[in-house]
C-alpha positions in Angstrom: -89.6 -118.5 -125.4 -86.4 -120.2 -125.1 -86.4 -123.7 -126.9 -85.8 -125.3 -123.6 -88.5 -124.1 -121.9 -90.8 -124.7 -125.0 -90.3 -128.2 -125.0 -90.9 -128.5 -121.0 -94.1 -126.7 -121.3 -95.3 -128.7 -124.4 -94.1 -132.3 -122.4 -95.5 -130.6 -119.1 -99.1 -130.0 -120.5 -99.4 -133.0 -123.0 -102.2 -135.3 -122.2 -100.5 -138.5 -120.0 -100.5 -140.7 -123.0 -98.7 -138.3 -125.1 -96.0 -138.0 -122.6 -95.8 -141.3 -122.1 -95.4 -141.7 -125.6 -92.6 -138.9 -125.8 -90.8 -140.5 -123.5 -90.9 -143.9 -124.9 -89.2 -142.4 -128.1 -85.9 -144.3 -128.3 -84.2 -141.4 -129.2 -85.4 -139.4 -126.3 -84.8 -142.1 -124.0 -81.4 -142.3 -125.3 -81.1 -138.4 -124.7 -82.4 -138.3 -121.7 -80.2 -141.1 -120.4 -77.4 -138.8 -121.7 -78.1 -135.7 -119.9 -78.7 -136.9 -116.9 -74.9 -138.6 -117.1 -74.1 -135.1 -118.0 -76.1 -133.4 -115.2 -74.8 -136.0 -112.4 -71.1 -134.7 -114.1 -71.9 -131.4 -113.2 -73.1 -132.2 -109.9 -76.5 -131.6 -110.2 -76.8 -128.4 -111.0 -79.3 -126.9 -113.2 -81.5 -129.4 -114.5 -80.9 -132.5 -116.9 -82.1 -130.5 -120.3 -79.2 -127.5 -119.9 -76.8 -129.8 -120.9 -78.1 -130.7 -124.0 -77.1 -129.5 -127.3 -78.4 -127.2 -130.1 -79.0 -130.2 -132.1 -80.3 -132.4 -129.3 -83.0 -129.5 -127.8 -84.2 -129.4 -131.6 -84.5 -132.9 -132.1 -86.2 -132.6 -128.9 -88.2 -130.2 -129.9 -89.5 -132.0 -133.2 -90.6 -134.8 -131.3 -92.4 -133.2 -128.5 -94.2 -131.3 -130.9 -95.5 -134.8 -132.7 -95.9 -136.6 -129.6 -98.4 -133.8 -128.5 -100.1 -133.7 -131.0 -101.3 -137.1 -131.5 -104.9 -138.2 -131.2 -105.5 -140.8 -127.9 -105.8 -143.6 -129.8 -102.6 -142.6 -131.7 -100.6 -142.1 -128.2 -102.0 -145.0 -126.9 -101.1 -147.5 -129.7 -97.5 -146.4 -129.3 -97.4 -146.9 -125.9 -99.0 -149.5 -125.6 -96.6 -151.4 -128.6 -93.5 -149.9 -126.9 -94.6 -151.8 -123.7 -95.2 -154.9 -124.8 -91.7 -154.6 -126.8 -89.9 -154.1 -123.7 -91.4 -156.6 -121.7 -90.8 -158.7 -124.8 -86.7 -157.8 -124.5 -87.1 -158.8 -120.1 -88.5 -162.1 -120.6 
């Protein structure tokens, strides 16, 4: 399986609170902020993660591979601390 598509399918079948969780990583949100720049460049075609690098897709991959495989409580302490950061940060 392509590492692409290995990290989609972990992300895609994760529990909510684990993908939640991924995606509150601040480097993926960083990344993901990145290729989609990249993708809107290219006008849209493919999708967002085929313009990410080797070294991005395996950093990518590391972290999906945590994030799924973190108990509930685990995901849900993250999340929930990464929330009330950023609603720190807005007020």
């Amino acid at each position: 399986m392509e590492i692409k598509e290995r990290i989609l399918s972990l992300i895609e079948n994760a529990p909510q609170l684990n993908k939640a969780a991924f995606y509150s990583d601040p480097y993926v949100e960083k990344t993901v902020e990145e290729l989609h720049r990249r993708w809107e460049q290219a006008n849209y075609e493919g999708e967002p993660i085929d313009y990410a690098t080797p070294d991005e897709l395996n950093r990518l991959l590391e972290l999906a591979e945590y994030y799924v495989r973190l108990p509930f409580w685990k995901a849900y302490k993250i999340v929930k601390e990464r929330t009330e950061k950023g609603s720190a940060k807005s007020d």
